[in-house]
C-alpha positions in Angstrom: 87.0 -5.2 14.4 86.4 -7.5 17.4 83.2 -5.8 17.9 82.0 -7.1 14.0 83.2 -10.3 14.8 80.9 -10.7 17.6 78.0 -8.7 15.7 78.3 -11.6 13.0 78.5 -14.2 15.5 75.2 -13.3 17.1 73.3 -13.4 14.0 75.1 -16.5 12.6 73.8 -17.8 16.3 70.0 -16.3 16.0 69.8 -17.3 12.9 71.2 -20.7 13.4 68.0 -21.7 15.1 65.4 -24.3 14.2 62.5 -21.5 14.9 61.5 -21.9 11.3 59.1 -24.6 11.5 57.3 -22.5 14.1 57.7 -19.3 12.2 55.4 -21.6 9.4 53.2 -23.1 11.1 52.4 -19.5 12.7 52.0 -18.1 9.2 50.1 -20.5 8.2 47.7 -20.7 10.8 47.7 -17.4 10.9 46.6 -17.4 6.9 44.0 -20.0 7.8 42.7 -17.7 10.4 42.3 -15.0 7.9 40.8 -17.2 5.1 38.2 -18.4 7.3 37.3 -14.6 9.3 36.6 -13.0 4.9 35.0 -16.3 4.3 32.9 -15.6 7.6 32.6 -12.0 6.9 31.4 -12.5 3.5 28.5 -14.5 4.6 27.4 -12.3 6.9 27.5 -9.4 4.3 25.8 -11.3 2.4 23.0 -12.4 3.8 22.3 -9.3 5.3 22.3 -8.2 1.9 20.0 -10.6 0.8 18.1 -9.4 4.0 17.8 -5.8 2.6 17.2 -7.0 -0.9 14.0 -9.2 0.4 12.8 -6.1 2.8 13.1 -4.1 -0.1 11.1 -6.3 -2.4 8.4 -6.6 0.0 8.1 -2.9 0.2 7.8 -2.7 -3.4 4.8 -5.2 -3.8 3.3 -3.8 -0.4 3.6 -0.5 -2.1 2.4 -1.6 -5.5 -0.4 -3.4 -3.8 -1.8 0.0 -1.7 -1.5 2.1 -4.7 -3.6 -0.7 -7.0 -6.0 -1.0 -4.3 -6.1 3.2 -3.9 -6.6 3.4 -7.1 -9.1 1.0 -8.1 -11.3 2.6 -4.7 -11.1 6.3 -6.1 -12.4 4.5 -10.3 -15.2 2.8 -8.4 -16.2 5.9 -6.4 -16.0 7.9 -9.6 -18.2 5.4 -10.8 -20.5 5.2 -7.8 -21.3 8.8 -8.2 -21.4 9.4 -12.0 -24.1 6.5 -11.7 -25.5 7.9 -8.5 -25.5 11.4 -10.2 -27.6 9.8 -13.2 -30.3 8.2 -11.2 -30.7 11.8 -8.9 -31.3 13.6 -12.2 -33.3 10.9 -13.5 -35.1 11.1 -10.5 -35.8 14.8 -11.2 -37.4 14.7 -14.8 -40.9 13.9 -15.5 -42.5 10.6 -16.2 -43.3 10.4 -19.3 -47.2 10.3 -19.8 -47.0 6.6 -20.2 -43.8 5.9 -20.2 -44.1 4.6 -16.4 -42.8 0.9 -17.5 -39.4 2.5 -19.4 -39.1 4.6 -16.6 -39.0 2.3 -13.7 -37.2 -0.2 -16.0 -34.2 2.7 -16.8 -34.4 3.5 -12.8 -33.7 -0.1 -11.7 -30.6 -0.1 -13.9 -29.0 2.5 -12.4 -30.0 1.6 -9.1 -28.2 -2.3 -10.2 -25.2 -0.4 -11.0 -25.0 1.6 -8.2 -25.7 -1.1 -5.5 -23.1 -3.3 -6.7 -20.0 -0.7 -6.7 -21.3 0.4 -3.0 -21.1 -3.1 -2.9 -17.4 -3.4 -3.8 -16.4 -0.9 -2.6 -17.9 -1.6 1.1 -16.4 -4.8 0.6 -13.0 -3.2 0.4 -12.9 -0.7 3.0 -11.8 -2.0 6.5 -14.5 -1.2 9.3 -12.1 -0.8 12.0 -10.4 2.1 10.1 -12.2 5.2 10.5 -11.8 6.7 7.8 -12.7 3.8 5.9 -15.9 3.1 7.9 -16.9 6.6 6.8 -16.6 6.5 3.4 -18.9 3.3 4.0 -21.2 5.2 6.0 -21.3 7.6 3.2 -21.9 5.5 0.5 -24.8 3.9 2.8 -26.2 7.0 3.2 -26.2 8.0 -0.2 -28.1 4.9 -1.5 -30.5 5.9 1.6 -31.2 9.4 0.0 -31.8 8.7 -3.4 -34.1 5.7 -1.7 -35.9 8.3 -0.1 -35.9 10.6 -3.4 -37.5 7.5 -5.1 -40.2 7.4 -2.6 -40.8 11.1 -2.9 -41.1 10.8 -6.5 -43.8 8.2 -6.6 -45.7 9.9 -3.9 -45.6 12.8 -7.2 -43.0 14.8 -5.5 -40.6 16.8 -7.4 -38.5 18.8 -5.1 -35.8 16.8 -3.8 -33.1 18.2 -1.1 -30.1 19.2 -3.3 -27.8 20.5 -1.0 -27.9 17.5 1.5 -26.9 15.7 -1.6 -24.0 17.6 -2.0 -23.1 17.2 1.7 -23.5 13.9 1.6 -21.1 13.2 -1.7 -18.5 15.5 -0.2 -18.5 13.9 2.7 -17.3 10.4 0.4 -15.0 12.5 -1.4 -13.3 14.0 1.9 -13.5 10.5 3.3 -11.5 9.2 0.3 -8.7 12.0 0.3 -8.1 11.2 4.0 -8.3 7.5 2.8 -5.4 8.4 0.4 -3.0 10.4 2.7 -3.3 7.7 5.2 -1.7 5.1 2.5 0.8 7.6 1.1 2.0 7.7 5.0 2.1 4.1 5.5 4.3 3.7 1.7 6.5 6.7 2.8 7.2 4.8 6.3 7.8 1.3 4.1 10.6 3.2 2.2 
């Protein structure tokens, strides 16, 4: 029984302690301490979740951006050509026995509409890209042939090199397609 006695007596005397007030103020610095490191870590979450959400954003326009511009390059070279394609044909049929007037005049409008999307479409390419400088090189080259074509035909030729025609339009297409994997790379690497 003497042993319980004590046993009591030393917790009456551990507990008899003013220790308290430092027990509290070590719980509640301790719950400051915690408040502050989630209001800290919250922050930093956060903002690098507003860091992600902006990267992401700007790969979405970026990607928007390279497809628009894709697409709007392959619609003007389908243009360029169907035009192109026209004035080469045109090229090929006979004048008209005095007809010469209509003739140029019909000539000069397709030769308008296919200067200007060379035009715009040189305008977009970027001549330190290689691929791009080639699709401008083929384009140039193009308007060059049919120039020469033109010549031919009011020198009273009628034969006109078909298959460097071809060559040269497949070399614009290919140009393009390379144009094209290039910026689905660059998209893939933005996702």
């Amino acid at each position: 029984m003497d042993q319980y006695i004590r046993l009591l007596q030393q917790i009456a005397d551990n507990t008899a302690r003013n220790d308290s007030v430092w027990i509290a103020i070590a719980a509640g610095a301790a719950g400051v301490l915690g408040a502050g490191l989630t209001a800290w870590c919250s922050y930093l979450i956060a903002k690098k979740s507003q860091q992600t959400e902006e990267k992401r954003l700007r790969a979405s326009v970026v990607t928007a951006e390279r497809l628009r511009w894709l697409q709007d390059i392959r619609q003007r070279l389908a243009r360029f050509y169907v035009q192109l394609d026209m004035q080469y044909n045109y090229l090929k049929r006979p004048i008209p026995t005095g007809g010469q007037a209509d003739y140029q005049m019909q000539l000069d409008i397709l030769s308008n509409e296919v200067n200007e999307q060379c035009n715009i479409i040189t305008l977009m390419m970027n001549p330190q890209k290689p691929n791009q400088n080639q699709l401008r090189s083929a384009l140039h080259e193009a308007i060059r042939f049919i120039a020469v074509c033109a010549k031919q035909k009011s020198a009273g030729g009628t034969s006109f090199n078909d298959t460097r025609y071809t060559e040269i339009k497949q070399k614009a297409f290919d140009s393009l397609t390379i144009i094209g994997i290039e910026t689905w790379e660059r998209i893939k690497e933005l996702e």
